[in-house]
NUDO-657522 format. One line per 5 residues: number of its first residue (from 1); their letters; for each residue z, x, y negated of C-alpha. Coordinates in steps of 0.001 Angstrom, whole numbers, padded with zeros to 6 digits. Last residue first. Layout:
BEGIN
NUM = A = Z,X,Y ~ ...
This chain:
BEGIN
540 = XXXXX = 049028,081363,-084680 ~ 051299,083756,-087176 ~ 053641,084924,-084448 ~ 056716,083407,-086426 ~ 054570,080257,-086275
535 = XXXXX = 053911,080894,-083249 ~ 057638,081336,-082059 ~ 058729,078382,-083390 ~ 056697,076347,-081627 ~ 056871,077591,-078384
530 = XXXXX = 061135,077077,-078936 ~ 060312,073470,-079529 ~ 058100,072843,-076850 ~ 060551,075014,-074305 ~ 063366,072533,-075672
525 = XXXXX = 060889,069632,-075016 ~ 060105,070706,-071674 ~ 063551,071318,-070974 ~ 064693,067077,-071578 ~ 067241,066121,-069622
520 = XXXXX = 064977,065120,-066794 ~ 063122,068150,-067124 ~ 066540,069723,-066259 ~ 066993,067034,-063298 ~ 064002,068103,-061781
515 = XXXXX = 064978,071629,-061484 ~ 068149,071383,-060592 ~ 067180,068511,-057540 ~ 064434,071351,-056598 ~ 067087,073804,-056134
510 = XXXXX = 069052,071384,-054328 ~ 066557,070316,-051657 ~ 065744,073826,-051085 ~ 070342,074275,-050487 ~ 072492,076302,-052098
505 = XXXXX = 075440,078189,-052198 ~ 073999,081303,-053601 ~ 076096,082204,-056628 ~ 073728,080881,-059143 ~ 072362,078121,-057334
500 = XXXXX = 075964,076474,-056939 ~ 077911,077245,-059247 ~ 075197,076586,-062008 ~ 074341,073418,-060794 ~ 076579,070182,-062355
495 = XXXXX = 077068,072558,-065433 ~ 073215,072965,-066180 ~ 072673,069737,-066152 ~ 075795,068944,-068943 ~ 074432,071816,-070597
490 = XXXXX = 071228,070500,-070624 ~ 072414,067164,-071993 ~ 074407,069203,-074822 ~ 071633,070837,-075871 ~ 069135,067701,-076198
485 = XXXXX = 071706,066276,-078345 ~ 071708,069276,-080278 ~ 068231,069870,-080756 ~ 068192,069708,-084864 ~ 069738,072555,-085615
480 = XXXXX = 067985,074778,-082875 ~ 066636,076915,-085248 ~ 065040,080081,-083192 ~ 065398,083144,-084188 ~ 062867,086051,-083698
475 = XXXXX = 063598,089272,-085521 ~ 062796,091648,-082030 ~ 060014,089376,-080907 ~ 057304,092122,-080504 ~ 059893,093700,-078216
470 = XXXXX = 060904,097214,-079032 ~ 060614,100035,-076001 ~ 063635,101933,-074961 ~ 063058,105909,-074445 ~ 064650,106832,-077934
465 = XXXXX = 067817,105266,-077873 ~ 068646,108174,-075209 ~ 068413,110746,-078019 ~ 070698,108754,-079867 ~ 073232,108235,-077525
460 = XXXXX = 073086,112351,-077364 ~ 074050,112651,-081023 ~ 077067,109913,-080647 ~ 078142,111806,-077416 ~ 078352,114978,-079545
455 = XXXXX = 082313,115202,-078772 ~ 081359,114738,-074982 ~ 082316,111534,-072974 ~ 084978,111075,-070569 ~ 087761,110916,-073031
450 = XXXXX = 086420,108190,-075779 ~ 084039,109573,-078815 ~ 085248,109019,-082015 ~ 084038,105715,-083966 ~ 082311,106086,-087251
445 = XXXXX = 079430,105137,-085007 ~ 080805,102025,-083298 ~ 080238,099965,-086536 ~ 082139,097165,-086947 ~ 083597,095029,-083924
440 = XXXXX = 082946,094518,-080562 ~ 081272,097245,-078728 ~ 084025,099218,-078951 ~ 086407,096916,-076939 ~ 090023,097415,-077755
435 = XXXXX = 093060,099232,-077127 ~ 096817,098895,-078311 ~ 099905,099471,-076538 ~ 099006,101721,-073692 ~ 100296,100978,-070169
430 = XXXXX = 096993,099671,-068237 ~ 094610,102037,-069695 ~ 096640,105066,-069459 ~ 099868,106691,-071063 ~ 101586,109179,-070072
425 = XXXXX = 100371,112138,-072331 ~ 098626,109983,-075245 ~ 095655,108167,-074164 ~ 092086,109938,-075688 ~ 089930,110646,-078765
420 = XXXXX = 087389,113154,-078460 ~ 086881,115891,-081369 ~ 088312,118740,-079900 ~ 091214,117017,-078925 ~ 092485,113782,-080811
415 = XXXXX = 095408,111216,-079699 ~ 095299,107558,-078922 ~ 097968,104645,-079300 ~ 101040,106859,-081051 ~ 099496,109946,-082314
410 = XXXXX = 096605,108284,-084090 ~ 096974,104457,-084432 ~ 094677,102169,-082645 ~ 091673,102585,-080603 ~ 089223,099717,-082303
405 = XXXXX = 090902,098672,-085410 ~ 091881,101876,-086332 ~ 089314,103740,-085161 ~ 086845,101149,-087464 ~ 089674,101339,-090764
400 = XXXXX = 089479,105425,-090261 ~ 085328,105402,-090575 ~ 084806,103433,-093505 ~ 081606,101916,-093910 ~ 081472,099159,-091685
395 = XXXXX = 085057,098023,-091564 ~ 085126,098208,-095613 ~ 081499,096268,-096063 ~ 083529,093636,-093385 ~ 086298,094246,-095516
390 = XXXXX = 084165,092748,-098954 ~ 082407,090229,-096983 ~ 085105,088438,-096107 ~ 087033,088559,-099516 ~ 083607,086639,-100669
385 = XXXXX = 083906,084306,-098467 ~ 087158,083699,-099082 ~ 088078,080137,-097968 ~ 085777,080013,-094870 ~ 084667,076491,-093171
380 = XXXXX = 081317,077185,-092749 ~ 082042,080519,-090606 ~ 081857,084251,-091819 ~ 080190,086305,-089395 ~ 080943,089131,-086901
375 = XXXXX = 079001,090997,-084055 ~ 078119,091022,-080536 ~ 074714,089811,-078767 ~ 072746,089895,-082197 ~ 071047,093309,-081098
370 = XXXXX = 070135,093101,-077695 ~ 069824,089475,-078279 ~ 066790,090120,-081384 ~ 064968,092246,-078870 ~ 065053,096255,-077638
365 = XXXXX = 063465,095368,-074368 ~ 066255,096087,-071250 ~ 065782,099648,-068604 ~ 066159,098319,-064847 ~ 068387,098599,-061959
360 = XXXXX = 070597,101311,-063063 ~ 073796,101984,-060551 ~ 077065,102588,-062098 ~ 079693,104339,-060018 ~ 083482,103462,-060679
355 = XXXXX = 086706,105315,-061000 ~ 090076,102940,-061684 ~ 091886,101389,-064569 ~ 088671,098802,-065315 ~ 088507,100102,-068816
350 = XXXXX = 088711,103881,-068306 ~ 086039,103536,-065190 ~ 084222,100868,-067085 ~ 083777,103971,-070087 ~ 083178,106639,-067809
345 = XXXXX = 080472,104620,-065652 ~ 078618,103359,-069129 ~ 078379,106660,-070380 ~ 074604,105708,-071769 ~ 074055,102456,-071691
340 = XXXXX = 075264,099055,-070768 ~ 074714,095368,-069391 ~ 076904,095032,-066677 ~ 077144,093150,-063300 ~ 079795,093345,-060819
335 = XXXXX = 080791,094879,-057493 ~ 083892,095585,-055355 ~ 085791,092019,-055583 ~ 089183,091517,-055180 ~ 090296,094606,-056022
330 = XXXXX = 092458,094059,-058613 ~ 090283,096055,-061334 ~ 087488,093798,-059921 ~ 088362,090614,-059956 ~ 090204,091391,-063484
325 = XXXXX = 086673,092656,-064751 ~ 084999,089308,-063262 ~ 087150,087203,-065677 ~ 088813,084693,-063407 ~ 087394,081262,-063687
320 = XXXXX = 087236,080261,-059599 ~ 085383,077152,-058256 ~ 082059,078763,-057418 ~ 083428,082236,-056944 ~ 086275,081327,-054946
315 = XXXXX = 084364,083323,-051542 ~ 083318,086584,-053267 ~ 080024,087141,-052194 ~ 079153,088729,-049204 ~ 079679,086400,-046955
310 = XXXXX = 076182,086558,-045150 ~ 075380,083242,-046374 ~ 076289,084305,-049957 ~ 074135,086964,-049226 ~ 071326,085389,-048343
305 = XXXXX = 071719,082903,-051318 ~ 071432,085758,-053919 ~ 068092,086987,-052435 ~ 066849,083026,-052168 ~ 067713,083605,-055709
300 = XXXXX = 065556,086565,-056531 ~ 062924,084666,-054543 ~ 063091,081620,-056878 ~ 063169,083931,-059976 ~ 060101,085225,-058522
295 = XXXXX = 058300,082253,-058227 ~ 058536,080959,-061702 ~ 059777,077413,-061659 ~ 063999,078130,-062266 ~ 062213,080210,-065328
290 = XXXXX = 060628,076645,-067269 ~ 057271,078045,-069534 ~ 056807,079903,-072291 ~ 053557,081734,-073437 ~ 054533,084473,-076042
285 = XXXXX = 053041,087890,-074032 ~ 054885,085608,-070633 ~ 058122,084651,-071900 ~ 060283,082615,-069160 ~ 062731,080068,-070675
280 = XXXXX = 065837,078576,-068792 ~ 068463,081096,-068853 ~ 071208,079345,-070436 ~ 071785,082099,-073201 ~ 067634,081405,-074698
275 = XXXXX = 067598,084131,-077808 ~ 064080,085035,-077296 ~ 064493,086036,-073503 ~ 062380,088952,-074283 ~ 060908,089927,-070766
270 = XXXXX = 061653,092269,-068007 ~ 060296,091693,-064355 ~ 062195,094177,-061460 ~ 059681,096354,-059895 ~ 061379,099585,-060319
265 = XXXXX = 064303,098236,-058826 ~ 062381,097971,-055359 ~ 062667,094626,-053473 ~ 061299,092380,-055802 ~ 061844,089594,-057126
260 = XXXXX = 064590,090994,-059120 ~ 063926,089386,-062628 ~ 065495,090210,-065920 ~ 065258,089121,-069643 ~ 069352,087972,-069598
255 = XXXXX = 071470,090667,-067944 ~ 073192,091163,-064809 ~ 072993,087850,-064954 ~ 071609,087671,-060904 ~ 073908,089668,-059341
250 = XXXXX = 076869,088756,-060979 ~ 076661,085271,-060125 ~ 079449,085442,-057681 ~ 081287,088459,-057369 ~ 080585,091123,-055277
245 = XXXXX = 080976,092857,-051757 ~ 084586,091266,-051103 ~ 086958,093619,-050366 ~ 088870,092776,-046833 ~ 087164,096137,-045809
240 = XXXXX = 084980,097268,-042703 ~ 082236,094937,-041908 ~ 081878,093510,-045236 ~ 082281,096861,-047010 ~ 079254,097693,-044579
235 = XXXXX = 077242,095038,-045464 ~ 077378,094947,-049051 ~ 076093,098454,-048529 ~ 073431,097822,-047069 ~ 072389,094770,-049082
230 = XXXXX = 072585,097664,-051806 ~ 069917,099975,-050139 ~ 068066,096450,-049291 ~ 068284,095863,-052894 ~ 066049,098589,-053540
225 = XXXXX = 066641,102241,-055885 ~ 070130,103548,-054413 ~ 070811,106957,-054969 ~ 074012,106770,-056254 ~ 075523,103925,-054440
220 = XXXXX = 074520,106012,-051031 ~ 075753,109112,-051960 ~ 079489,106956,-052438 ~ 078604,104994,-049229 ~ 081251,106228,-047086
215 = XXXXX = 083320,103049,-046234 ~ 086241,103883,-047295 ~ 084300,105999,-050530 ~ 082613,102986,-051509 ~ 085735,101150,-051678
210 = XXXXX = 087473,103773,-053679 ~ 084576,104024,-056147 ~ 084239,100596,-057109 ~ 080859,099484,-057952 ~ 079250,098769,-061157
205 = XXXXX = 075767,097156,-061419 ~ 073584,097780,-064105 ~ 070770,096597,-066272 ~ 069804,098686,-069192 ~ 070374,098956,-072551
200 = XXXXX = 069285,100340,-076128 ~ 071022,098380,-079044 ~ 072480,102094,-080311 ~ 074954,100534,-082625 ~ 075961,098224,-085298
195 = XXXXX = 077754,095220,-084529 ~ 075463,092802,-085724 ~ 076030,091481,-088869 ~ 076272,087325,-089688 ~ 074337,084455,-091191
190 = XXXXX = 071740,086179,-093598 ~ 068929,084409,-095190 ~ 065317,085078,-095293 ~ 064400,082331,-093238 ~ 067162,083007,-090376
185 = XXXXX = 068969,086115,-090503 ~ 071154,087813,-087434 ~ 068333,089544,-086037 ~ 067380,090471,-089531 ~ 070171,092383,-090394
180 = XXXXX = 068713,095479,-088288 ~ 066197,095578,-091381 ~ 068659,097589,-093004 ~ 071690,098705,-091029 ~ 073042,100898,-093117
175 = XXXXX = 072280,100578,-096499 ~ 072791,097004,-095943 ~ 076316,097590,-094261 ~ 077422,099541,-097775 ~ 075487,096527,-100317
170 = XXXXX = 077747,094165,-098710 ~ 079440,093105,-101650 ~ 076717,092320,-104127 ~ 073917,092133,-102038 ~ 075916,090476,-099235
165 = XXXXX = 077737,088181,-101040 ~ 074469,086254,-101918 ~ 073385,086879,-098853 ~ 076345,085098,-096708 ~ 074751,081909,-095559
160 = XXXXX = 077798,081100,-093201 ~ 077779,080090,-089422 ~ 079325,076962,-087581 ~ 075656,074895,-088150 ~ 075951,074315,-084771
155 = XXXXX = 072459,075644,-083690 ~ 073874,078792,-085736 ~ 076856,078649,-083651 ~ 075273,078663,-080413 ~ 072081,081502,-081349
150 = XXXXX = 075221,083820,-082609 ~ 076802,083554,-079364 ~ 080707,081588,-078585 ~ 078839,079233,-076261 ~ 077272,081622,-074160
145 = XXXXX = 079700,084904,-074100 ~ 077218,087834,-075735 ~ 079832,087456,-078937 ~ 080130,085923,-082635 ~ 083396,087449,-083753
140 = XXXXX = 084951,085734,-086954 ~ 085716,085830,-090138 ~ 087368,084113,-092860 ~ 089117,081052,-090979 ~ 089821,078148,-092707
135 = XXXXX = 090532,075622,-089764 ~ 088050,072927,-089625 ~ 089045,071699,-086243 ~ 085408,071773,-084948 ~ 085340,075788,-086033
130 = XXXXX = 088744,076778,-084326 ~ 088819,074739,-081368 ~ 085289,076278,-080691 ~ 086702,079870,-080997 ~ 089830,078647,-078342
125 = XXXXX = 087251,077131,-075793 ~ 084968,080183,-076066 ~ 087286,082878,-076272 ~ 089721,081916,-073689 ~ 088882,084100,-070825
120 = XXXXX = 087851,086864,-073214 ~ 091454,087205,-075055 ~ 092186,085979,-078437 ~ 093018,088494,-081591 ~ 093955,086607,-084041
115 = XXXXX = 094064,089122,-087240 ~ 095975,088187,-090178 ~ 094019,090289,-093347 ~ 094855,091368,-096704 ~ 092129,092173,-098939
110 = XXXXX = 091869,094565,-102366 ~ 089024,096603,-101525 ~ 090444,100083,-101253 ~ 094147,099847,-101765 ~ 094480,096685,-099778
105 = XXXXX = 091873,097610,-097097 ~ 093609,100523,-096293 ~ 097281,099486,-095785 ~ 096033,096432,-094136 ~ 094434,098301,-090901
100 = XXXXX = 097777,099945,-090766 ~ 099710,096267,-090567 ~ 096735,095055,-088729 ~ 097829,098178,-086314 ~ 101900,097440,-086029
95 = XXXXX = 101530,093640,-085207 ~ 098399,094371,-082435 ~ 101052,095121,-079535 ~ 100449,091874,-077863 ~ 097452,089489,-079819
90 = XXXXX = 095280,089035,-077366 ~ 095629,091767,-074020 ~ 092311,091566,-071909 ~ 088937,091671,-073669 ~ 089509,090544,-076818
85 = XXXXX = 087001,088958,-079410 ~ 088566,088655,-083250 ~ 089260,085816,-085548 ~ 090230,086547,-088999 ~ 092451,084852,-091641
80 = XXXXX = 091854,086226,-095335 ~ 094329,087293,-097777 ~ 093183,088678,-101317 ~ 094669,090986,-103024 ~ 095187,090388,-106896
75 = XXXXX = 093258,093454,-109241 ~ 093801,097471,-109171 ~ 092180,098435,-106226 ~ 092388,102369,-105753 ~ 089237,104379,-106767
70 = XXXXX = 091766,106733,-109069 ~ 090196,104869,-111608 ~ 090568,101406,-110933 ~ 088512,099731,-109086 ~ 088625,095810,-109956
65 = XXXXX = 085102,095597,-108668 ~ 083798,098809,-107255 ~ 081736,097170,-103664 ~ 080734,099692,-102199 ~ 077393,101672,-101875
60 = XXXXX = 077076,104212,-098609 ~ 076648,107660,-099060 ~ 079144,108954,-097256 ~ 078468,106096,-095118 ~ 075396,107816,-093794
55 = XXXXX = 077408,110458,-092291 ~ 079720,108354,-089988 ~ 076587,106082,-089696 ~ 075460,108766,-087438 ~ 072347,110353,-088342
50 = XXXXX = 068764,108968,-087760 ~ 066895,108983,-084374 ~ 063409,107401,-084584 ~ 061947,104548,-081997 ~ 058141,104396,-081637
45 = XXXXX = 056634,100769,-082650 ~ 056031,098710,-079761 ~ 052879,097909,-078373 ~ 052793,094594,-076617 ~ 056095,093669,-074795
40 = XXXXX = 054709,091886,-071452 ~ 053141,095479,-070909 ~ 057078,095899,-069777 ~ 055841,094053,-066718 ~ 055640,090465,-065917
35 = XXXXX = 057029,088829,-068452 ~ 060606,087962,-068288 ~ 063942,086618,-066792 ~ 067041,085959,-066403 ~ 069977,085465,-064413
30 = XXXXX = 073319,083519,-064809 ~ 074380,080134,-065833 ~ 077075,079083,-068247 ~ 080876,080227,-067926 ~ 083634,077349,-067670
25 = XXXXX = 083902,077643,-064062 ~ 082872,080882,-062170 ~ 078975,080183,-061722 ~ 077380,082385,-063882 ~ 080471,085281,-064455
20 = XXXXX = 080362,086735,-067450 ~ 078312,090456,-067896 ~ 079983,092080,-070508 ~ 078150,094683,-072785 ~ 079167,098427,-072058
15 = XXXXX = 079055,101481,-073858 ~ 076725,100222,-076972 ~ 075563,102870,-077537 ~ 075772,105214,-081007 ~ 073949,103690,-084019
10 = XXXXX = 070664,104813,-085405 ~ 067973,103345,-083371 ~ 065086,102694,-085912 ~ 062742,100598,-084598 ~ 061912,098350,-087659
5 = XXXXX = 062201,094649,-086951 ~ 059147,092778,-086562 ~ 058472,089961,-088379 ~ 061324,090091,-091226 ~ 063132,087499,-092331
């Protein structure tokens, strides 16, 4: 595996990465955080543009065994079962676009595929079902959701050595991605492929337009740069709507490598958070220590705890699973958390069903979980491996199977003009039959741009790219394989708490209790293992 991965930024953004809920049951703990300062992150190497993968595939290897040819598949087709993230709808209205997504892949590349597409709420449980029951399932989605992420199933031992397939099947996704694959390697061997895109990001929070606008604090929103300029508005939407101000334990996750100790956005703490989903390591230049003990994580959450006293967060948060996004679209709650780039606000407007304004708290360091956070593997228990590989080489370089897959049929799900694809005439976000989350699958630059965005989005997502700064750390891994135990006791710690501190209901005695009871269950050791791992990847 590489040391440093290279900082080319040649996908398109990634137009919004879920935030989950910290302390709604069944979701892990929220908030992170980092070195000091973005001087945390050493010199990074400069980031280059490069063309779309669109155009790169062109020249993208495939796989030509049993090509016939008119470059049509002439041998047996192989079927393969695949598991795919969804964010709302499962498997309703997919029958008619796996059936398209199969006419392709059987006269290119000679694979049939039955697609289970299973909603975010119960990815985790149903994904882990899935693996621990043994069932032979081809490929799968490894996601940002802790529990379902590519540092989870790799401690697992749930994920696939797939480079010997890779160079001679996925020779198309290597061309493409290059040393990209080696946030999702481990010792020189491959385990998965990101989704490939712009990895760029920044921390967000998305508001609700109409509520903002009730209480007129649309200008507001926009300009907003402190959290007393949001505290502000909390209040007011307090004072004046049944809409609660935000969800619980969105304020805090917004993403992992954060810390708002600090009034001003601009002084918000980013660090690499090395691959650590429950929030418990803080990086300092490659010095780790325990994150509930560093000061300003304690005065972000004293923040969080304010406001929970001042009933501003939503008041089931603690107890309540419902996805955040259906909080919001319902208008339960008016804010949430997002990691995202680049035409973030059209593309959570078009997903939630109704206008939103994003607010930017704090540019994220290009790092191995910006990049390994969504993307698809073949699990341990696969009976065509090499089938796998040979449509996930198809999904990446090909760029009707990845609008297929992603928006659907042309002319019946989405329709073209002037190069953007949109709903067809009467249809809309909650009425259309098939669409899915970009960031999820493939390789979002053979996508078309979504209404809302230009048709050169792709070449302006690029250009963004640019400004984000590449952790030291970007290739790091850590192998977990033999923590497990230790794992699952923290989890078991961090389950008892995480409602509680991360949504604000909390008391001193409390905080210290979580604390104490993680080194309890062993952190220090987890921290010792992850320190030690890292300087040997450092060279120390």
């Amino acid at each position: 595996m590489k040391k440093n991965l290279s900082a080319k930024v040649t996908g398109a953004l990634l137009a919004a990465a879920m935030l989950l809920s910290a302390c709604a049951a069944g979701n892990t703990a929220a908030g992170t955080a980092a070195p000091e300062t973005s001087a945390d992150a050493a010199e990074a190497p400069a980031v280059e543009a490069e063309a779309p993968a669109a155009e790169m595939a062109e020249t993208a290897e495939a796989p030509a065994e049993s090509e016939g040819a008119s470059g049509e598949w002439e041998g047996d087709i192989d079927e393969i079962e695949i598991v795919l993230f969804d964010i709302a709808n499962g498997n309703e209205g997919t029958e008619p676009i796996v059936a398209a997504a199969n006419a392709i892949t059987e006269k290119t590349i000679g694979v049939r595929a039955s697609i289970n597409y299973i909603p975010f709420g119960d990815y985790i449980t149903q994904l882990n079902l899935i693996l621990t029951s043994s069932e032979p399932v081809d490929i799968i989605n490894f996601t940002a959701l802790p529990g379902a992420n590519f540092s989870t199933l790799m401690a697992n031992g749930q994920l696939m050595d797939i480079t010997e397939y890779m160079d001679e099947y996925g020779t198309g996704i290597s061309s493409l991605m290059g040393d990209y694959l080696g946030a999702t390697s481990m010792d020189d061997s491959i385990y998965g492929v990101p989704t490939y895109r712009s990895y760029g990001s920044s921390s967000m929070l998305i508001m609700r337009e109409d509520v903002l606008e009730e209480v007129g604090m649309v200008d507001k929103a926009r300009s907003a740069s402190t959290w007393t300029d949001i505290e502000e508005i909390f209040a007011a939407v307090a004072e004046k709507t049944d809409v609660s101000p935000i969800g619980g334990g969105q304020i805090v996750g917004v993403n992992g490598g954060s810390i708002y100790g600090e009034d001003a956005f601009s002084d918000a703490i980013v660090f690499d958070t090395l691959g650590d989903t429950n929030y418990l390591i803080y990086n300092n230049n490659g010095e780790l220590s325990l994150l509930p003990e560093k000061e300003s994580f304690r005065t972000q959450q004293d923040r969080v705890r304010n406001w929970y006293n001042n009933g501003y967060v939503y008041k089931d948060s603690i107890l309540d699973s419902t996805d955040p996004t259906v909080l919001i679209s319902n208008g339960a709650i008016m804010t949430m958390g997002i990691s995202g780039e680049i035409g973030a606000e059209e593309s959570w407007s078009d997903r939630l069903g109704t206008p939103v304004v994003g607010i930017e708290l704090n540019r994220n360091l290009l790092r191995a979980s910006s990049i390994n956070s969504w993307g698809m593997a073949v699990p341990v228990t696969a009976d065509e491996p090499e089938a796998a590989v040979r449509w996930l080489n198809e999904l990446y370089t090909n760029p009707d199977l990845e609008n297929i897959l992603v928006w659907g049929i042309e002319g019946e799900d989405y329709t073209v003009n002037d190069g953007v694809a949109a709903y067809p005439e009467g249809t809309d976000a909650t009425t259309a039959r098939y669409h899915k989350t970009e960031f999820a699958y493939g390789n979002y630059f053979n996508l078309l741009p979504w209404d809302g965005t230009p048709a050169n989005f792709r070449e302006i997502a690029m250009e963004y790219s640019n400004e984000f700064e590449v952790s030291p750390y970007s290739s790091f891994n850590a192998d977990l394989s033999e923590q497990n135990n230790l794992i699952a006791a923290l989890t078991t710690t961090i389950s008892k708490y995480k409602g509680d501190i991360f949504c604000g209901a909390f008391t001193d005695e409390e905080y210290d209790s979580y604390v104490s009871d993680l080194k309890t269950a062993g952190v220090e050791e987890l921290i010792a293992t992850y320190q030690e791992q890292l300087n040997a990847y450092l060279g120390k």
